[in-house]
C-alpha positions, 0 to 999 in steps of 0.5 A, a space after each residue: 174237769 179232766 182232760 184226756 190225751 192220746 199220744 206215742 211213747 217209744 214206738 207205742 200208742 198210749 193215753 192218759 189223764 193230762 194235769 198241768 204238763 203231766 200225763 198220768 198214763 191209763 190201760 184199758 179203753 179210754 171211752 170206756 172203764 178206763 183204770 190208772 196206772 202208777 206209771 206218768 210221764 211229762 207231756 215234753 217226752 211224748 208225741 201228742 195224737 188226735 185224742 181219738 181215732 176217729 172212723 168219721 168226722 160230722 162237720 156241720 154248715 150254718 149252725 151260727 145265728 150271727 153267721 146266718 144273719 149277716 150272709 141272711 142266709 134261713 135258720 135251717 131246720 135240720 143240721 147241715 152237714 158232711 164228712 170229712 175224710 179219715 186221711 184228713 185228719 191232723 195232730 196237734 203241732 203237725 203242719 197243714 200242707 196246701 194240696 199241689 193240686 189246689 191254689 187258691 183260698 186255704 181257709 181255717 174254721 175255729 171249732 168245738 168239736 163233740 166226742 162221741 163215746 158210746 156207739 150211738 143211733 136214733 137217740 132222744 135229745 135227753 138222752 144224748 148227753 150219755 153218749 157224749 164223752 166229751 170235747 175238743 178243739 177243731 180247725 176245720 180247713 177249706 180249699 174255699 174256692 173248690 166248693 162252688 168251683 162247678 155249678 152242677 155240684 157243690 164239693 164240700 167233702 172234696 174241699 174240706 177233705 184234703 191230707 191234713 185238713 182236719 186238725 183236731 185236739 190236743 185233749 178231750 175236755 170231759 165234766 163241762 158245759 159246753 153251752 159256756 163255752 167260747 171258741 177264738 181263733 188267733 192267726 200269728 197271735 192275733 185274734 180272728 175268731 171270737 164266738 159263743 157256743 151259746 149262739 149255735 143253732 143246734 146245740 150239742 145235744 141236739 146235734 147229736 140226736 139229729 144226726 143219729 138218726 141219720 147214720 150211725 154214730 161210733 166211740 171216738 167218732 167227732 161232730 164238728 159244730 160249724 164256725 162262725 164270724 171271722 174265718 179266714 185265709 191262712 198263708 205259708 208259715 202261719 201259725 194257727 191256733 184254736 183256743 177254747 178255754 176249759 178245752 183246749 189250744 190247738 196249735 198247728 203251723 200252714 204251709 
């Protein structure tokens, strides 16, 4: 596996390859041909990025077996989604703030995310895992109770949308299989989440095909796959975590 991480050096965007707590610095496109250098640096020097910068996030709604049972909620037949707003979007080790506008449940979502790295539409589902770059660690934060706040209209983007609410990285894990993969979600150390990617309804591939056959998909862009059991309410001076094994931890603080 290697993992790939973006971040800033003395006022400059760079990324490279991560090993232990060192970055092997690289030029070019990172989704694309992307050549070594023979410069590295410690991972302490930096300021650690998105892995990507994302012109959209895919975030999917009922995509668990064991969610959809115990709310018995139907299987859908087609992905759930919406979009999360660029403005959201978070760093690792940065802190998610509540709105002033908002005062109720702020909710974390331990997620895999999918990391799209060739400009993808109407693909086959054999053919997806070519635009598959690879994966990352996403907390996909709610305001819960905006969602169903108006009977008339249901705000998903509005409630999932707020300045900081999508936290995603800290690296790009490529050469994996995903469908071994188990998500946690750990709130001040303790375990809150513990799930199977095996258990999606949709998985990885699959999503990808389907939702590009919607809109088109572009590098750097990330599917968020859907959570499932354990999400729950974050308080101010929470730490969060997200740990995937062969992915990633992705840690921020709520405030």
């Amino acid at each position: 596996m290697t993992y790939w991480i973006r971040f800033e050096q003395a006022g400059k965007t760079k990324f490279g390859t991560l090993e232990d707590d060192t970055i092997t610095v690289h030029e070019g496109n990172m989704l694309s041909g992307p050549k070594p250098t023979a410069e590295t640096v410690a991972l302490s020097e930096v300021k650690v990025l998105t892995p990507t910068d994302a012109s959209q996030m895919v975030a999917l709604w009922n995509n668990f077996h064991a969610l959809a049972s115990k709310f018995d909620l139907t299987v859908p037949e087609e992905p759930l989604y919406f979009l999360k707003s660029t403005s959201s979007f978070l760093a690792p080790g940065e802190t998610i703030r509540r709105p002033r506008s908002y005062d109720g449940r702020v909710i974390f979502e331990g997620e895999l995310g999918i990391v799209i790295g060739n400009r993808c539409r109407e693909v086959s589902e054999s053919n997806a895992g070519q635009y598959i770059f690879g994966y990352t660690c996403v907390n996909d934060v709610t305001a819960f109770e905006l969602i169903n706040k108006d009977k008339s209209f249901a705000q998903w983007m509005r409630a999932k949308s707020f300045d900081t609410f999508g936290p995603f990285g800290p690296v790009i894990a490529t050469g994996l299989d995903p469908t071994r993969l188990t998500i946690k979600t750990l709130v001040n150390g303790e375990e809150r989440q513990n799930y199977p990617v095996s258990d999606m309804i949709f998985a990885p591939a699959r999503l990808v095909s389907l939702i590009s056959r919607d809109l088109t998909l572009f590098p750097g862009d990330v599917i968020t796959c859907g959570t499932s059991l354990g999400a729950g309410s974050m308080k101010p001076g929470n730490t969060i975590e997200v740990v995937i094994d062969g992915v990633g931890r992705l840690i921020n603080s709520f405030e």
